[in-house]
N, C-alpha and C positions, 0 to 999 in steps of 0.2 A: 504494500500500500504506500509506503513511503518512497519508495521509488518511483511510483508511479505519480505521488504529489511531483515530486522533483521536475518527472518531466514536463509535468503540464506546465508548472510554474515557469521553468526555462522555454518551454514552447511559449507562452504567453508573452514572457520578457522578450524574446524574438520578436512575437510579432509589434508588440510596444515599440519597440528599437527601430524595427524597418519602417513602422507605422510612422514615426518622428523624421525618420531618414529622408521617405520617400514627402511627407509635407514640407521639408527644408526643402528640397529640389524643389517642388512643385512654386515655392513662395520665390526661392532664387532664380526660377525664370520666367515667373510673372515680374519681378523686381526688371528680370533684364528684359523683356517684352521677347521675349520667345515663350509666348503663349496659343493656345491654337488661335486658328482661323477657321471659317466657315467655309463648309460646301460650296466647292462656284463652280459656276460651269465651266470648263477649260478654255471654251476660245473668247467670252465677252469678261468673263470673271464677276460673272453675275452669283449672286447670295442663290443658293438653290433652295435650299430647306434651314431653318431657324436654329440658331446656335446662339450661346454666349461665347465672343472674342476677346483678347486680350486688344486693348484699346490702339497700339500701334496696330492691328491687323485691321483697321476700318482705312478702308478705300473711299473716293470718291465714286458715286454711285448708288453706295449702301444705304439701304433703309433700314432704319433700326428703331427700340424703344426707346422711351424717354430716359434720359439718364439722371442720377441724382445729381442734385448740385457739388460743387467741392469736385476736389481730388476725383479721379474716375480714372479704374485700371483697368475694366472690361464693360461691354456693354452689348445687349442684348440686338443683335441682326434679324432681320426677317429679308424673305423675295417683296421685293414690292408689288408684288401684286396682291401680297396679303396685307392688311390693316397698318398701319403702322403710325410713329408719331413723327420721325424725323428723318430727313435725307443729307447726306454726306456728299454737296455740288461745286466745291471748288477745294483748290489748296494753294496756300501761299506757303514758299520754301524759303525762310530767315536765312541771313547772310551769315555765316560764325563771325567769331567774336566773343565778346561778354556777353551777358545774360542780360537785357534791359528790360524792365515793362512798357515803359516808354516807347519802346519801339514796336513792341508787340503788341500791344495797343493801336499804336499808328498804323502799323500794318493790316491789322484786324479789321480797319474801317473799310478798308476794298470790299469785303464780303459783302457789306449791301451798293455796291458800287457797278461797272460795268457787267463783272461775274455773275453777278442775280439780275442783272437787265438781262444779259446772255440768256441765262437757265430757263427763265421765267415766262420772259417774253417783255415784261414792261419796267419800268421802274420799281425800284425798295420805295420811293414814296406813294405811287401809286399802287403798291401791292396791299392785299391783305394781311399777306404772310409775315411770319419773324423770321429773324436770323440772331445766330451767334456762333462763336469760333470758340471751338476747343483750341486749346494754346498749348505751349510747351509750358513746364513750370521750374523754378530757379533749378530744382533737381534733376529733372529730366534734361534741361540742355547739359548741364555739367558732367550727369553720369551715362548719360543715354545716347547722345549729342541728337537730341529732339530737336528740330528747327521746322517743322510742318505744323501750320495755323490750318483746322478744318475748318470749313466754312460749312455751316449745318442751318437748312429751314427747316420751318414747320409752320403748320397749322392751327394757330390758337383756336379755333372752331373745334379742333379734335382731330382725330386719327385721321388718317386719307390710306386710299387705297390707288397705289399704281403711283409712277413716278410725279413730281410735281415741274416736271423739266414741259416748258411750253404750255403752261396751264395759263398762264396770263391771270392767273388770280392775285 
């Protein structure tokens, strides 16, 4: 019987161990954005079926859910042709350098600028829609070298279904 405690106990502490092991990896390559990415189709690299990403795997293109405010390490994609809150339609590439807000801010103001007249059809003042840019943050450029502003609309009205690219709303 006591031997038998033994092993289980040791079998148990294994799997505790591996258990802690394999969550360090899993945390240390979310930390480094090698986390997955979603089903696409090979030649458009379109979202095929609905995954949570690690948040460097969002393309422009993707339709995804809402994300919380703050900090954001993954976020939920869908096909657009299913429900969805938000779309992923330009990207501005930061020059390196230092880490400025200032500038990533300045930068950030294009998103409702020609890029959303492009996508859209009409003007950011004329539109219904919002926008905002996911940013890089002090961390992600220093340890990441993050330098990609998403430019992301939505539909304050609610969900939309099917791209928002030439909707002129």
């Amino acid at each position: 019987m006591k031997l038998r405690t033994r092993r289980a106990l040791a079998l148990a502490g294994s799997a505790v161990a591996l258990s802690i092991a394999l969550t360090g990896c899993s945390t240390i390559s979310s930390l480094l954005g090698g986390g997955g990415d979603a089903t696409r189709d090979e030649e458009t690299g379109e979202v095929t079926e609905g995954a949570n990403i690690d948040i460097f795997s969002l393309k422009v293109g993707d339709c995804k859910m809402e994300s919380s405010s703050g900090l954001v390490s993954d976020t939920d994609v869908v096909p657009c042709s299913e429900p969805h809150d938000e779309e992923v339609y330009y990207e501005i590439k930061m020059e390196d350098g230092e880490f400025s807000e200032d500038a990533i801010d300045a930068a950030s103001e294009e998103c409702g600028g020609e890029p959303f007249t492009t996508f859209i059809g009409i003007d950011y003042n004329s539109s219904s829609l919002e926008v905002y840019p996911l940013v890089p943050t002090q961390e992600t450029w220093d340890e990441l070298n993050d330098r990609i502003i998403q430019c992301i609309v939505y539909n304050p009205a609610g969900p939309t279904t099917g791209s928002l690219q030439g909707t002129g709303l």
